[in-house]
ROFIKE-859718 format. One record per residue (C-alpha): x, y, z. Coordinates in Angstrom, 2 decimals, m for minus. Layout:
residues N
- X,Y,Z
...
***
This chain:
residues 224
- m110.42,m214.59,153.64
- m113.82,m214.05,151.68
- m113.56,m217.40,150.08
- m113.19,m219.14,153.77
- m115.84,m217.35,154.64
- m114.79,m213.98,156.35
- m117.35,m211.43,155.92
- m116.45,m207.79,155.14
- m116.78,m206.48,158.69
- m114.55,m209.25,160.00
- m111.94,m208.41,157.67
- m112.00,m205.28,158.30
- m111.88,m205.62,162.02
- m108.62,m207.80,161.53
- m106.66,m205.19,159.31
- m107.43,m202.15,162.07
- m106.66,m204.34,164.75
- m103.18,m205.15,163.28
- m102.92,m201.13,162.07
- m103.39,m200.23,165.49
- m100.89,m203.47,167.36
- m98.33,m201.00,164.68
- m99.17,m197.87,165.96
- m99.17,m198.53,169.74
- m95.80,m200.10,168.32
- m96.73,m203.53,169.78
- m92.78,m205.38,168.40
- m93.18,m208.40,166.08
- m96.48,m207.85,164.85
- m95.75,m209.03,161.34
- m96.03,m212.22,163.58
- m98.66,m212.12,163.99
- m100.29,m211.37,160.77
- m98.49,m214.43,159.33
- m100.24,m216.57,162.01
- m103.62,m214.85,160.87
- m102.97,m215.89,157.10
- m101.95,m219.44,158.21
- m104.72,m220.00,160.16
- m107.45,m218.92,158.26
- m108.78,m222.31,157.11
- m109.25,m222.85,161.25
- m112.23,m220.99,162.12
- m111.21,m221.79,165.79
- m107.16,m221.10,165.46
- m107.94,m218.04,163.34
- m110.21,m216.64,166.63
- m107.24,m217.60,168.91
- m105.17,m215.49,167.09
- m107.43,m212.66,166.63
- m107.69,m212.74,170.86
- m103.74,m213.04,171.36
- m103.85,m209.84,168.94
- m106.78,m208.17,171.33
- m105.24,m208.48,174.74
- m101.84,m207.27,173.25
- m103.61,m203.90,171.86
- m105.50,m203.56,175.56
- m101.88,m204.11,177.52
- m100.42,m202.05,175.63
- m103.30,m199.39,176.26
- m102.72,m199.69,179.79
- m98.60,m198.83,179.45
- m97.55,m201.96,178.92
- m94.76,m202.41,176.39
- m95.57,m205.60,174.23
- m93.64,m208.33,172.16
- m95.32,m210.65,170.19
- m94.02,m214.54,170.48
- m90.48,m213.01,172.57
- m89.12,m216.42,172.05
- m91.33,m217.42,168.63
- m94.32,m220.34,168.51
- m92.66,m222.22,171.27
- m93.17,m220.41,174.55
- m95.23,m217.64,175.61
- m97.62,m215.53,173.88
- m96.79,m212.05,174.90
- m93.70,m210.42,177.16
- m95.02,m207.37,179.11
- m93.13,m204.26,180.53
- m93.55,m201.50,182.46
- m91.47,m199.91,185.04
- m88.74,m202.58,184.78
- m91.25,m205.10,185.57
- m91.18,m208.24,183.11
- m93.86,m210.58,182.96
- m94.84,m213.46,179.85
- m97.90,m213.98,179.18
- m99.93,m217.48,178.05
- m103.19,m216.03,176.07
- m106.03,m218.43,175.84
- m109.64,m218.06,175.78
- m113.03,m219.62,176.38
- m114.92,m220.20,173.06
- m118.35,m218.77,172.35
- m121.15,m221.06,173.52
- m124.26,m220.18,170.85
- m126.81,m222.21,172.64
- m126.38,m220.33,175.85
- m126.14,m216.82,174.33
- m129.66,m217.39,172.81
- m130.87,m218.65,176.51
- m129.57,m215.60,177.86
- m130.41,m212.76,175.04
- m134.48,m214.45,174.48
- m134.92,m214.46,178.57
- m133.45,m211.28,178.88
- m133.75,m209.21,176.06
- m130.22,m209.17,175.47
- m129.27,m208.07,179.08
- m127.89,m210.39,181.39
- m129.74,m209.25,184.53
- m132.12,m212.94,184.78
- m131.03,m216.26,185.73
- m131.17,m218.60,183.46
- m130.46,m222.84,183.66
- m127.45,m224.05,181.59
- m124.03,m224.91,181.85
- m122.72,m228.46,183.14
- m122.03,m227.92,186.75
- m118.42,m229.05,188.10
- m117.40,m229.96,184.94
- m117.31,m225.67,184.14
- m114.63,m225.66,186.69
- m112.76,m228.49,185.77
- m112.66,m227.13,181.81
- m110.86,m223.73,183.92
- m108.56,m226.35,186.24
- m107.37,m228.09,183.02
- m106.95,m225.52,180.80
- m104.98,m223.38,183.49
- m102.47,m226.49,184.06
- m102.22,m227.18,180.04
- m101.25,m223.05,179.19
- m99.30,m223.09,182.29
- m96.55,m226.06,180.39
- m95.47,m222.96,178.08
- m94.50,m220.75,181.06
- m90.91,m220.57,181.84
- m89.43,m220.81,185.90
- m86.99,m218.47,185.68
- m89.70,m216.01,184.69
- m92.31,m214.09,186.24
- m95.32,m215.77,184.48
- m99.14,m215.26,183.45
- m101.88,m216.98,181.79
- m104.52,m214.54,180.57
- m107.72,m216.45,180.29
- m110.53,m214.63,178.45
- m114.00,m216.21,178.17
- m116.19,m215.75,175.13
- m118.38,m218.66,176.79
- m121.67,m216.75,178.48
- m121.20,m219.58,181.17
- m117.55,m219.99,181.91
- m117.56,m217.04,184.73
- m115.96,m215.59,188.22
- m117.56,m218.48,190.01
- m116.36,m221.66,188.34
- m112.68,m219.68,187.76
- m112.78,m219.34,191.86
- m113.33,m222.74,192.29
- m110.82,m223.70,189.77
- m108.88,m221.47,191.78
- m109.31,m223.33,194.79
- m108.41,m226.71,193.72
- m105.33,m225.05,192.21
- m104.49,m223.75,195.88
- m104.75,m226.99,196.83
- m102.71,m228.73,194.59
- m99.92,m226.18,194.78
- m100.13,m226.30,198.62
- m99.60,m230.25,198.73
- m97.45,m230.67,195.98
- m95.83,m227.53,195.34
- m96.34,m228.35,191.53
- m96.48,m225.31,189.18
- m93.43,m222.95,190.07
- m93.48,m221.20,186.70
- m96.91,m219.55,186.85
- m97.31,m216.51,188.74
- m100.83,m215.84,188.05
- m104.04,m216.00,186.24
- m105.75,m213.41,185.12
- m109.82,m214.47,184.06
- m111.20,m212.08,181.77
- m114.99,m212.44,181.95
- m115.36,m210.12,178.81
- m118.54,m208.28,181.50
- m118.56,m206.42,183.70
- m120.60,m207.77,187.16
- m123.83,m205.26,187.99
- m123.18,m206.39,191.92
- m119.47,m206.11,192.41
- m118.29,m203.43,188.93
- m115.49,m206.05,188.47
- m114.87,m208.18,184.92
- m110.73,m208.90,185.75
- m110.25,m211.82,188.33
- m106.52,m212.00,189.18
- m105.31,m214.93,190.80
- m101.37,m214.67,192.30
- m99.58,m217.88,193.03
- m98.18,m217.50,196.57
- m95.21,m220.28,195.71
- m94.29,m219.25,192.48
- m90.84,m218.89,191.34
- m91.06,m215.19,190.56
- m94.38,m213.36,192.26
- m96.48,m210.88,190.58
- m95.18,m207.38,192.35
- m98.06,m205.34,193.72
- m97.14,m202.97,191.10
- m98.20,m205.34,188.11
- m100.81,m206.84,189.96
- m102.75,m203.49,190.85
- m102.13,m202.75,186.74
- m103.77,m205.94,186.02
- m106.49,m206.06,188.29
- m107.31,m202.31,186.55
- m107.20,m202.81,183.27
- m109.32,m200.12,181.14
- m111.94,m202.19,178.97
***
């Protein structure tokens, strides 16, 4: 990892995070790890690992039981259960947008309470609308399915994932496309000073198999 240009601290982030997957006894995380080591030439696919590796460790710190890859690197991410509830899971994430963090952090000394210009307008939401649709192809119908969108972009937040949401609704609604996801769940990866919320769940009304209140009130809880 040093010689690709992993610092100390990231390493050592990595192995704790992958000590701890074993100790919350997170199955298949040897999985895991060999995705890690594959992808470490791929700055990008090495970070989307590292998240799929996060959000199992914070599940499974708020009861859920996790398996990594249930049906290996063709399908979902994640299973999840609790209470006899099953859902799969699609991980994805938002990458880090350096040119806005500095916007933010030099007009705000580093807290996000000031407005600042940036982003590119509709095409924030479409980014959400496509990238929901594209996760959403390695959900499964007979299953109760979930993406679990995380944003490390300072400008990919709640209100360009509700208007995703909302073109969504409408395509669902007039097509009935979509059957195999369940839900989205938008991580903003912040918690909101006006509302105390950073989880967004969306539930898909026509789905296949609908979230249960029980998993949805988990979800829409989840300890940071």
């Amino acid at each position: 990892m040093k010689s690709s240009g992993y610092g100390e601290e990231r390493i050592d982030y990595v192995i704790r995070l992958l000590e701890r997957m074993v100790n919350m006894d997170i199955e298949r995380t040897d999985r895991l790890e060999k995705a890690l080591y594959n992808a470490i030439p791929n700055n990008k696919g090495f970070l989307n690992h590292v998240a799929e590796g996060e959000i199992a460790l914070k599940l499974a710190l708020n009861g859920f039981h996790i398996v990594y890859e249930p049906f290996g690197n063709k399908g979902p991410d994640l299973s999840a259960s609790c209470s006899d509830c099953n859902i799969y899971i699609e991980v994805s994430r938002f990458e880090e947008d350096y040119e806005t963090s500095k916007k933010l952090n030099s007009a705000s000394g580093g807290e996000r309470k000031v407005l600042v210009k940036y982003g590119r307008g509709g095409k924030d939401s479409d980014a959400f609308y496509d990238k929901i649709v594209n996760e959403a192809q390695q959900l499964r119908k007979e299953q109760t399915g979930l993406i679990y969108l995380r944003s490390d972009n300072d400008r990919m937040e709640d209100i360009e994932f509700q208007e995703a949401i909302a073109c969504l609704n409408l395509l669902i609604s007039e097509q009935n496309l979509l059957p195999q996801l369940s839900g989205v769940l938008f991580d903003s990866g912040w918690i909101n000073l006006h509302t105390h919320k950073r989880f967004y769940l969306w539930r898909n009304k026509k789905a296949a198999n609908r979230l249960n209140d029980f998993i949805a009130n988990k979800l829409n809880n989840l300890k940071y």
